[in-house]
Structures are given as structure tokens and as C-alpha cells.
C-alpha positions in Angstrom: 8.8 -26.8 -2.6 9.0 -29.6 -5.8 5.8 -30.7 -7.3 6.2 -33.9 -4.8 5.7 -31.5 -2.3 2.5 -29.7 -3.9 1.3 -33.5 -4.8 1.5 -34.3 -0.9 -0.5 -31.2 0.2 -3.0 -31.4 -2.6 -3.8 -35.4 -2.3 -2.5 -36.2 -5.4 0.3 -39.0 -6.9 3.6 -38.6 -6.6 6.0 -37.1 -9.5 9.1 -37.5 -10.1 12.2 -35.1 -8.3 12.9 -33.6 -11.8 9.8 -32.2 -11.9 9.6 -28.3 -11.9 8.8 -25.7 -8.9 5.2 -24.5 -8.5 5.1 -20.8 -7.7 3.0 -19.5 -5.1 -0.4 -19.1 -6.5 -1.2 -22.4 -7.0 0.1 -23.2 -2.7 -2.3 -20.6 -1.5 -5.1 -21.6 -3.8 -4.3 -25.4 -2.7 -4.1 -25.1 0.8 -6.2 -27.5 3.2 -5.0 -31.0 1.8 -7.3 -32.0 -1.5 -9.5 -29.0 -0.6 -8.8 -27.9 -4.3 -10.4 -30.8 -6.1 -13.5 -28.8 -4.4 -13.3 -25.6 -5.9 -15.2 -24.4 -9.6 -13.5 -25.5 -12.5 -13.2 -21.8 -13.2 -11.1 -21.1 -10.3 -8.9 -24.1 -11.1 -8.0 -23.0 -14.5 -7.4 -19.5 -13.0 -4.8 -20.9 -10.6 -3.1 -23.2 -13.5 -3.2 -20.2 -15.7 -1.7 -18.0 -13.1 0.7 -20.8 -12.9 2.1 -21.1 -16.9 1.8 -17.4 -17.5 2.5 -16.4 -21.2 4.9 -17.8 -23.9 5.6 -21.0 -22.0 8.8 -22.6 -24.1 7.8 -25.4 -26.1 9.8 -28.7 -25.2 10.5 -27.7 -21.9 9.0 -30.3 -19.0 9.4 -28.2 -16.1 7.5 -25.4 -17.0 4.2 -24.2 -18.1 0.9 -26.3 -19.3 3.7 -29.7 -19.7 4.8 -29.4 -15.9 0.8 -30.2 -15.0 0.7 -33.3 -17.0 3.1 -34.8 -14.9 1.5 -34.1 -11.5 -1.8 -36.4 -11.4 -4.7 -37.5 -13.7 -7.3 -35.1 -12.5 -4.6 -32.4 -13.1 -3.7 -33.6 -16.4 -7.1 -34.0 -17.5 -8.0 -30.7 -16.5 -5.0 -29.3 -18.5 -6.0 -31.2 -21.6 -9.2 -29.7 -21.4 -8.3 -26.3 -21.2 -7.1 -24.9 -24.4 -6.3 -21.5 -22.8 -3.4 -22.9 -21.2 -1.9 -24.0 -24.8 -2.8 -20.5 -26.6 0.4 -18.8 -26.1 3.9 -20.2 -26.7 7.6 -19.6 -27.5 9.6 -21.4 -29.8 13.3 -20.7 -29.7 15.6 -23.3 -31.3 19.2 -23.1 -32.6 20.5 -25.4 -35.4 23.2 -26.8 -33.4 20.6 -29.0 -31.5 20.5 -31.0 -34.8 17.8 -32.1 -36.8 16.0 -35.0 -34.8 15.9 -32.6 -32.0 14.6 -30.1 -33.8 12.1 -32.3 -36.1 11.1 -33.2 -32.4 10.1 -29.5 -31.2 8.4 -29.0 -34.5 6.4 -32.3 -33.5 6.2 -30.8 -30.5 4.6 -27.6 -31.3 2.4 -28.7 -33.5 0.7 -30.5 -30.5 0.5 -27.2 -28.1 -0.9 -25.7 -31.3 -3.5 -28.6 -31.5 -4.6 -28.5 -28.1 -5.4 -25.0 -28.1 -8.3 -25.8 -30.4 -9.9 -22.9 -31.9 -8.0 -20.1 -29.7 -6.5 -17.0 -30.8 -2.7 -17.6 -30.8 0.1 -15.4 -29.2 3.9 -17.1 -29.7 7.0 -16.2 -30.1 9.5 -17.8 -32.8 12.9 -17.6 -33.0 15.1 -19.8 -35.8 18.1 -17.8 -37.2 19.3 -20.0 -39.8 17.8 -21.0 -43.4 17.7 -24.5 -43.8 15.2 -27.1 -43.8 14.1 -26.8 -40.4 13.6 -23.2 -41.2 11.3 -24.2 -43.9 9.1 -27.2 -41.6 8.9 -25.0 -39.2 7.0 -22.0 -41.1 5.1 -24.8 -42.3 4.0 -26.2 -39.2 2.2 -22.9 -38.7 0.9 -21.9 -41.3 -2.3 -24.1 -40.9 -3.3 -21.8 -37.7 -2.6 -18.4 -39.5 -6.5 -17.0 -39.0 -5.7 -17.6 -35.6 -3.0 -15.5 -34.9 -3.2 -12.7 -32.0 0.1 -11.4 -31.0 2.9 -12.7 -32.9 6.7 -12.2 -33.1 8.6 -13.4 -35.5 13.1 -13.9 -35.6 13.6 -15.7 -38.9 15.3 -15.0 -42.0 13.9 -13.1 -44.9 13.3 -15.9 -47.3 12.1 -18.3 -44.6 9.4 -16.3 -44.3 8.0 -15.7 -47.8 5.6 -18.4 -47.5 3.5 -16.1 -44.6 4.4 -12.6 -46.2 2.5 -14.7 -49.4 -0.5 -15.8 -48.2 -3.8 -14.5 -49.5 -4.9 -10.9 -48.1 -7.1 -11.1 -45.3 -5.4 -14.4 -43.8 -5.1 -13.0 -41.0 -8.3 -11.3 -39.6 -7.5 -11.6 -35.5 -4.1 -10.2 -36.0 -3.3 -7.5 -33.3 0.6 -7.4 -32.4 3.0 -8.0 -34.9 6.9 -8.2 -34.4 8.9 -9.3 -36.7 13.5 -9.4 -36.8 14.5 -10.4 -40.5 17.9 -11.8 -40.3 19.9 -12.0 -43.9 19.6 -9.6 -46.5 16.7 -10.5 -48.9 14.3 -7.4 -50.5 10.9 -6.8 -48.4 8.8 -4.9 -49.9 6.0 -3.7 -47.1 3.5 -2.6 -49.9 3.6 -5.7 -50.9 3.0 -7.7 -47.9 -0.7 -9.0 -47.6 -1.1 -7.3 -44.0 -4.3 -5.5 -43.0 -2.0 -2.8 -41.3 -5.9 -1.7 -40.1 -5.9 -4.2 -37.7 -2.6 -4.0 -36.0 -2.4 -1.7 -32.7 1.4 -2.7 -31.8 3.9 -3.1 -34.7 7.4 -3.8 -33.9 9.5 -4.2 -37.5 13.2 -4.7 -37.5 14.0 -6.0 -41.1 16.4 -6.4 -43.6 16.9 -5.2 -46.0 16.1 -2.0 -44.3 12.8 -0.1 -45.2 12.9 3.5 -46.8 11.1 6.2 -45.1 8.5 5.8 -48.2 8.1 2.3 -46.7 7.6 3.1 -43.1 4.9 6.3 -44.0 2.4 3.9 -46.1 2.9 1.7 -42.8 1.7 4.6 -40.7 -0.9 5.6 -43.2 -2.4 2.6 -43.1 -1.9 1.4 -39.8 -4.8 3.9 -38.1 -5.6 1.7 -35.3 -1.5 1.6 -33.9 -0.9 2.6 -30.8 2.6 1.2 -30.2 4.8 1.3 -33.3 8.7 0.5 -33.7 10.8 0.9 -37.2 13.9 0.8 -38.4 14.4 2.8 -42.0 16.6 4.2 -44.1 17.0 7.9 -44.6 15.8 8.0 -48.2 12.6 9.4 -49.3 11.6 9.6 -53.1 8.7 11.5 -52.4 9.4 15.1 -53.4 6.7 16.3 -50.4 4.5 13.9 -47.9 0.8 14.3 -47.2 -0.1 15.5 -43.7 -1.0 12.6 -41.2 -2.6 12.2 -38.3 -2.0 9.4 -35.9 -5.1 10.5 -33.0 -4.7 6.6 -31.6 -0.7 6.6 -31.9 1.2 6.6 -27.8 4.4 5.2 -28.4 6.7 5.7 -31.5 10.1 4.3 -32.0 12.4 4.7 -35.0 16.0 3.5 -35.9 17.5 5.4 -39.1 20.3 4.0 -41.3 22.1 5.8 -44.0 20.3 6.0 -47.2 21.7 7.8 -50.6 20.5 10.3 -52.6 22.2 14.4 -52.6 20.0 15.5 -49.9 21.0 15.5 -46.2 20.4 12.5 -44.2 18.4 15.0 -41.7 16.4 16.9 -44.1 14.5 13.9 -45.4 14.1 12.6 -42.3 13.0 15.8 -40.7 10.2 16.0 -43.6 9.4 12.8 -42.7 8.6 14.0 -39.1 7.0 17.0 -39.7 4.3 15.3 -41.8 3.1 13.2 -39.0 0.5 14.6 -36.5 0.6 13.0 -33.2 -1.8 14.7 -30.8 -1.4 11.6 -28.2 2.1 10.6 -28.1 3.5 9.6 -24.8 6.8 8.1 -25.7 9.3 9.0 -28.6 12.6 7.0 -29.1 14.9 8.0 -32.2 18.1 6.6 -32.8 20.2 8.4 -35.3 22.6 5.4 -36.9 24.1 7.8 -39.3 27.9 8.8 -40.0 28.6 11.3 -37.3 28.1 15.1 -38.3 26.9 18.2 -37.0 23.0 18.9 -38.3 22.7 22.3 -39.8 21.1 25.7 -37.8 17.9 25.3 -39.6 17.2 20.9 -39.6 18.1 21.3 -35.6 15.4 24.0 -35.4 13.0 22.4 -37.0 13.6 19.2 -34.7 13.3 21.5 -32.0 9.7 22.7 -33.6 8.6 18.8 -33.9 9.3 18.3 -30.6 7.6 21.6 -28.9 4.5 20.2 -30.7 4.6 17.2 -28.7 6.0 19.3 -25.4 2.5 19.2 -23.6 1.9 15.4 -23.5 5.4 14.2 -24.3 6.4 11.9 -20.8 9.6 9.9 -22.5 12.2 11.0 -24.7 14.9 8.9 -25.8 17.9 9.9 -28.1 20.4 7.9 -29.7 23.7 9.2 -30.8 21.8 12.3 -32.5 25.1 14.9 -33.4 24.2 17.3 -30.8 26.2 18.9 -28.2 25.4 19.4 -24.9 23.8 22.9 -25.1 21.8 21.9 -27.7 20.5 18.7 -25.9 19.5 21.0 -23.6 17.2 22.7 -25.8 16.0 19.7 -26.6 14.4 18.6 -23.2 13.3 22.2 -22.0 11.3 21.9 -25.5 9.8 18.8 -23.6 9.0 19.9 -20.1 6.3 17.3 -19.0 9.0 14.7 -19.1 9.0 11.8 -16.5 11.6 9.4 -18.2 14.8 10.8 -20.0 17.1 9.0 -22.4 20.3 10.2 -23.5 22.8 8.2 -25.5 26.5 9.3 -27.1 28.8 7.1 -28.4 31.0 5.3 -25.7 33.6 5.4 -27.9 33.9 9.1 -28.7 35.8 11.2 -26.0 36.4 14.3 -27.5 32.6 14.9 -28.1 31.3 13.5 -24.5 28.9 16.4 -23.5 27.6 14.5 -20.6 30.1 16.4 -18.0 29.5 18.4 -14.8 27.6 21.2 -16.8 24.9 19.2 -18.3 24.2 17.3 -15.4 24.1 20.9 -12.9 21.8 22.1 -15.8 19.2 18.9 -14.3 19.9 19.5 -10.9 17.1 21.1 -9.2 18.4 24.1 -6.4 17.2 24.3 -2.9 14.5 27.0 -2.5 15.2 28.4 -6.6 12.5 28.0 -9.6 12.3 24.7 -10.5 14.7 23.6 -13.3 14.6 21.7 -16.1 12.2 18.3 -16.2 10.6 19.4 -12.4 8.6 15.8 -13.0 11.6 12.9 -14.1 11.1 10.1 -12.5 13.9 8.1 -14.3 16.9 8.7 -15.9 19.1 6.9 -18.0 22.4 8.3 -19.1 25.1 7.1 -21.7 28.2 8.0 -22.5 32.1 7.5 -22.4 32.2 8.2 -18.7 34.8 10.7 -18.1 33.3 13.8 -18.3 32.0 14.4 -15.0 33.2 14.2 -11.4 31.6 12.4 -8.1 30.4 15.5 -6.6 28.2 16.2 -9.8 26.6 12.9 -10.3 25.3 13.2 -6.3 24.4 16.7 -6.5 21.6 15.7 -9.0 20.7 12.2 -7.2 20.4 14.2 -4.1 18.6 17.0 -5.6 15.6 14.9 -6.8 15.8 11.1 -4.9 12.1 11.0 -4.7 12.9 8.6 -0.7 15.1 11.9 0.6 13.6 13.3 3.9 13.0 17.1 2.5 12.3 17.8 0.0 11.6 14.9 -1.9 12.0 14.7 -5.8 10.0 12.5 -8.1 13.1 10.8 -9.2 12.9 7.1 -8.9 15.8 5.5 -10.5 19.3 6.8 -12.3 21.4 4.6 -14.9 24.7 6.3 -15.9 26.8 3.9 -18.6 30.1 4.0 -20.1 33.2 1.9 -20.8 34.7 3.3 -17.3 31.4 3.4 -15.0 28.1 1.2 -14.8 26.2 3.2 -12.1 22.4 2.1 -11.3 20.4 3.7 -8.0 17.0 2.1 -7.5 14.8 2.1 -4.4 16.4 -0.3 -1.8 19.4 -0.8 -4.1 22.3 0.4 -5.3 25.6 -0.5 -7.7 28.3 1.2 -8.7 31.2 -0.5 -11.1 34.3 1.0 -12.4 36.6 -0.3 -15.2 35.2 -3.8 -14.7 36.4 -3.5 -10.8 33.4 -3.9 -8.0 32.9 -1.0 -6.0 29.4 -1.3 -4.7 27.0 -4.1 -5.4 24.4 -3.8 -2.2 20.7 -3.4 -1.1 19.4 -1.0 1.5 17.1 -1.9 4.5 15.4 1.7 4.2 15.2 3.7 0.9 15.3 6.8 3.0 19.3 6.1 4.0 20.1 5.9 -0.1 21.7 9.3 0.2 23.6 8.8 3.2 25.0 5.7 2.0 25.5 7.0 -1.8 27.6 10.4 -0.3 30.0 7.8 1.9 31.7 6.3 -1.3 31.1 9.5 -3.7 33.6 11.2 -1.9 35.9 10.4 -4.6 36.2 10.9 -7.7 35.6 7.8 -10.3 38.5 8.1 -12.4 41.2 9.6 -10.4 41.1 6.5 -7.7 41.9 3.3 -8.0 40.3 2.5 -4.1 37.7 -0.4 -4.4 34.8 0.1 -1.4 34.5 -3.2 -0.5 32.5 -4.2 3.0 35.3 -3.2 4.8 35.9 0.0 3.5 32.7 1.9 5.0 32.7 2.9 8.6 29.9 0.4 10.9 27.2 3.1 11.1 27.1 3.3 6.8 27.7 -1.0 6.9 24.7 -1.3 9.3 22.5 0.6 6.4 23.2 -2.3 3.7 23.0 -5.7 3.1 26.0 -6.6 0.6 25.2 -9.2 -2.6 
């Protein structure tokens, strides 16, 4: 239903056909003709507010806090009083648009920021170029900086300067920080005038890229961060780190780079790990950007170490490209058994060292009326590789030995993602897709998540890369057709 629809059902004036689509918390809360002019203010703004959601894009009409204004006074009026509605934004403008348009958006955000009065402020701002829009655009919010909540940042470096300089403390209700430098000018993070104290979610993708110096004082002072993504280099000109504790710290994500120096790439970083305490870390994501080579015996034991520390509380693991092979990936997860969500990524491109084969993946498949196996508790799996590794028969033998909708015994297993170059394969409750060397094999949904299985073992029969069949409607018999309904 358009907003004409809404307008007839509420009472109110007409709009025009352009206007955007309501959703359906504000027909439920409106039902009964202009019963909702009736209700507390409170419960209005709740409905409108259900309505815009978060990070509304500035300059669009059809959506968000500007779609109201168009519907009928009382609405409008009701909007314009309401500064909640105008406390979060996005802001996401490309310099093709040219510069009236843009020195229109600008105008434009400076209004939504007006209108939320004296608000905390949560946006989103994303302007990739340095020019002068870049420049009236930091500009534009600078005014409102005390304000700031949650805020991401996609700029470039220098376009920037003008927030990393203002004066310490400018930012006292500062929680959520993310911020992706584009263009290669030096940040120093000492030297920004953060109050890393207040932060509890830090996302920082910058360049140039931190050293692991860098991204430690960001941990040391950052006490209160429970959510915290970096990218750094592998250098560290510290000859020997401080112990640190992170008691608050859940989620950790980092993304190393080359650095120089005569040491190895992984024994800098590993001291970098070993001198972090994390009693409460839930999730750990590391992705090892580095020229491919084999660690050394002792660095990969002393990974294993930092993760056996973490093995008790530890429910995702995600690796990136990290020079293992497959046995010693292995070792890596049975150091984490309280996993629920497993990440495992090798380079698509690499061939000769794809470990993910029919061994690795019999190694997580859980046998009838054995011990349990490896991860008893995964819930999701996600898998990347170069795809030609492993055969049909594997893949289904660990779906089917832990799809958490089977008949008996069920698994805990939830959803499986398996890419490569030759093979996108997701498996979801209710849905399922299977694409090989860009031709469609399966694209469906089920009507019962219990019948996943039986449809999943009718086109597994084969094997991926030795067919070229593509199962199409036609190409399953009427009882396994009746189980689906096709995209």
C-alpha cells in the first residue's frame, strides 16, 4: 500500500503517487480510520520511529523522517517536533553527482542535524574523494562534534585532519567509532585527541596502516571496548610489551600487513598476542595479509598456546589465509572446542595448497553412535577455498551429520557456506543454493526444513567438478520437485 493508501485509512490528505511505502508497523498501529490521531503522543512517535529506523539516507524523499512530511500537517508537525526521528543519519555521496547536488545534500544535512536539537548523534559518512566538498562537508559537522554517539567515518586521510585536530575532550558522548581512511597520508593514533576510555566499539581501517605499537596503546587505553577491529602492520619496535588485560573486551578483529624489520612477520605478531589477556573473548577474527610462507614449529605452537587460553569461552573463530595446512588447522579448532561459528579461509587462487578436501571435512563430520568429534556445538560454518579439493559425497556427509532440522539425531548446525571460484554453496533453514562455474544448479526454498536432506542428497549424487549436468526444475523426479518452491 502507497502513502495515499495509509492517508485514506488514517483520515488524512492525500500525497502524491511518488511518495514511499509505509511498512507494517505504522498499518497496525493505524487501523480503525483516524483512530491514531487518538493515541499518546508517545505511542505515535514509537510507531514513526519504528517506521524511519536507523541511518535514514539524507536527500532521499521516500524514506525515513522526510517521507512523513509529505503525508499531512498533523504528521508533519509531529515529525518536526520530534528530534529523535532526526538523530541518526547516513550520508553517502559520490563526486560524480556534481557540486550543486552535492552543496545541496550538505544543505540538506545540516537541517536533519538542526532538527535533532540537542540529541546525541549516530551517522554514517561516506565521501571518497578530496576536494572541496570533502572539505564543506567535514565542516558542516563539526559544529555538532560534543554530540557525537556512534559514528562512522569513509573519508580520506587529509579530509579529516580538521576532526582528528580538535581539542581533547571534544567529544565526551562518543561511544562507537568507525573510521575507513582512503589515500595514503601518516595517522598517527597517539596523536589523535580521542578519549579511547570512552569508546566500547572501535572499528579502524586506515591508511597508512598502523604498527602493532599503534594498535597496543589503542588497546591499553581503550578499557571500556568491548568490540574492537584493526588493521596493522607487523612491526613492533618495542623490544618486549607489558602484560594486558582486556576483562570488558568480547569481540576482537585484526587484519595484518607486511611490516619490515629482520624479525619474522609471526614472531612480532605472536608477542603481540601473547601480551594481551582476554578472559571474556567470544569472537576472534585474524586475517594474515602477509607473503605466503610456512610459520616455524615453535611461532605455530605458541598460536596454538594463545588460542587454548581462550578454548573455554571462545564461540567464533575466523582465519584468514594464515600458512597452515590442513592438519594443522585441525589443531587449531580442537584447541577451541566450545565453538559455535567456524571460519576458514585459503586463497581461491592457490590450488596446490587447498587443504579443504575430503579429509578435513570427514575430520568435522560427527559419526553415528561414536564420541563426539571435533566442534560437538557449531552452529555455522563458513568455508573458503579453491573448490576442488573435495567430492559431493563429503560435503553431504558433514551437512547430514549435524543439519540441526534432520529427524534423528539432530545436530546444532544451522547454516553451511562453502566458496570458491568453481562452487558457491549456501544451506540455510528453508533454503538452499548451489552454483557451479557461474552455471545455476539450484537456487530454491523448502516448504519444510525437515526435507533439506532429502532434497540436498537428490542433486549431490554427483560430483561438482566432474559433471557438467545443470539440475534445473526438470531434472528432479515429482516427489523431490513437490518439496521446493524454485526462485
Amino acid at each position: 500500500m502507497t502513502l495515499d493508501g495509509y492517508a485514506d485509512l488514517l483520515g488524512t490528505d492525500k500525497v502524491s503517487q511518488s511518495s514511499s511505502r509505509w511498512n507494517g508497523t505504522a498499518l497496525n498501529a493505524a487501523k480503525g480510520g483516524t483512530v491514531f490521531a487518538t493515541f499518546p503522543v508517545e505511542l505515535r512517535v514509537e510507531v514513526f520511529l519504528q517506521f524511519c529506523g536507523m541511518y535514514s539516507v539524507v536527500g532521499k524523499t521516500t524514506e525515513g523522517p522526510i517521507a512523513l512530511l509529505q503525508i499531512c500537517r498533523a504528521w508533519s508537525e509531529l515529525a518536526l517536533q520530534t528530534p529523535q526521528l532526526w538523530s541518526s543519519f547516513a550520508f553517502d555521496s559520490q563526486p560524480m553527482l556534481g557540486t550543486k547536488q552535492n552543496a545541496f545534500l550538505i544543505s540538506a544535512m545540516k537541517t536533519w542535524i538542526d532538527r535533532s536539537r540537542n540529541l546525541p548523534l549516530s551517522f554514517k559518512l561516506h565521501y571518497p574523494v578530496l576536494d572541496v566538498t570533502c572539505t564543506d562537508l567535514v565542516q558542516s559537522i563539526l559544529p555538532s562534534m560534543a554530540r557525537w554517539r556512534d559514528v562512522t567515518l569513509r573519508a580520506p586521510s587529509a579530509g579529516l585532519l580538521p576532526i582528528w585536530e580538535a581539542q581533547p575532550n571534544s567529544h565526551p558522548c562518543l561511544r562507537t567509532l568507525a573510521v575507513e581512511t582512503l589515500g595514503p597520508y601518516p595517522v598517527v593514533l597517539q596523536n589523535l585527541r580521542i578519549n579511547w576510555a570512552q569508546i566500547t566499539d572501535l572499528d579502524l581501517f586506515l591508511v597508512t596502516i598502523p604498527t602493532l605499537d599503534e594498535c597496543f596503546y589503542i588497546l591499553k587505553e581503550g578499557v571500556n571496548l568491548r568490540r574492537c577491529k584493526l588493521n596493522a602492520s607487523c612491526v613492533l619496535r618495542s623490544g618486549e610489551l607489558e602484560c594486558l588485560s582486556l576483562p570488558k573486551l568480547k569481540h576482537l578483529q585484526l587484519k595484518m600487513y607486511r611490516g619490515g624489520g629482520t624479525d619474522s612477520q609471526e614472531t612480532r605478531f605472536l608477542m603481540f598476542l601473547r601480551a594481551l589477556t582476554l578472559p571474556r573473548l567470544d569472537s576472534l577474527r585474524i586475517s594474515w595479509n602477509v607473503p605466503h610462507h610456512p610459520w616455524s614449529k615453535l611461532s605455530f605452537e605458541t598460536f596454538i598456546e594463545f588460542l587454548e587460553e581462550l578454548g573455554g569461552h571462545l564461540g567464533s573463530l575466523h582465519l584468514t589465509y594464515l600458512p597452515f595446512n590442513g592438519h594443522q588447522f585441525l589443531d587449531c579448532i580442537t584447541a577451541v572446542p566450545a565453538l559455535t561459528d567456524l571460519g576458514i579461509s585459503s586463497s581461491q587462487g592457490d590450488r596446490q595448497h587447498d587443504f579443504i578436501d575430503n579429509q578435513f571435512l570427514d575430520a568435522l563430520t560427527q559419526r553415528p553412535g561414536g564420541p563426539p568429534g571435533l566442534l560437538p556445538l557449531l552452529e555455522r560454518i563458513r568455508l573458503e577455498s579453491h573448490g576442488e579439493s573435495f567430492s559431493n559425497v563429503a560435503l553431504f556427509r558433514l551437512l547430514a551429520s549435524r543439519w540441526k532440522f534432520q529427524e534423528s539425531p539432530p545436530g546444532p548446525l544451522e547454516c553451511l557456506d562453502v566458496v570458491s571460484p568453481k562452487r558457491h554453496a549456501e544451506y540455510r533453514p528453508r533454503r538452499f543454493k548451489d552454483l557451479k562455474e557461474g552455471r545455476l544448479d539450484v537456487a530454491a526454498g523448502l516448504r519444510d526444513e525437515s526435507m533439506m536432506l532429502n532434497v540436498v542428497s537428490s542433486f549431490m549424487t554427483r560430483d561438482s567438478y566432474g559433471q557438467k549436468l545443470c539440475f534445473m526444475n526438470g531434472d528432479f523426479p515429482s516427489n523431490i520437485r513437490a518439496l521446493l518452491v524454485f526462485k
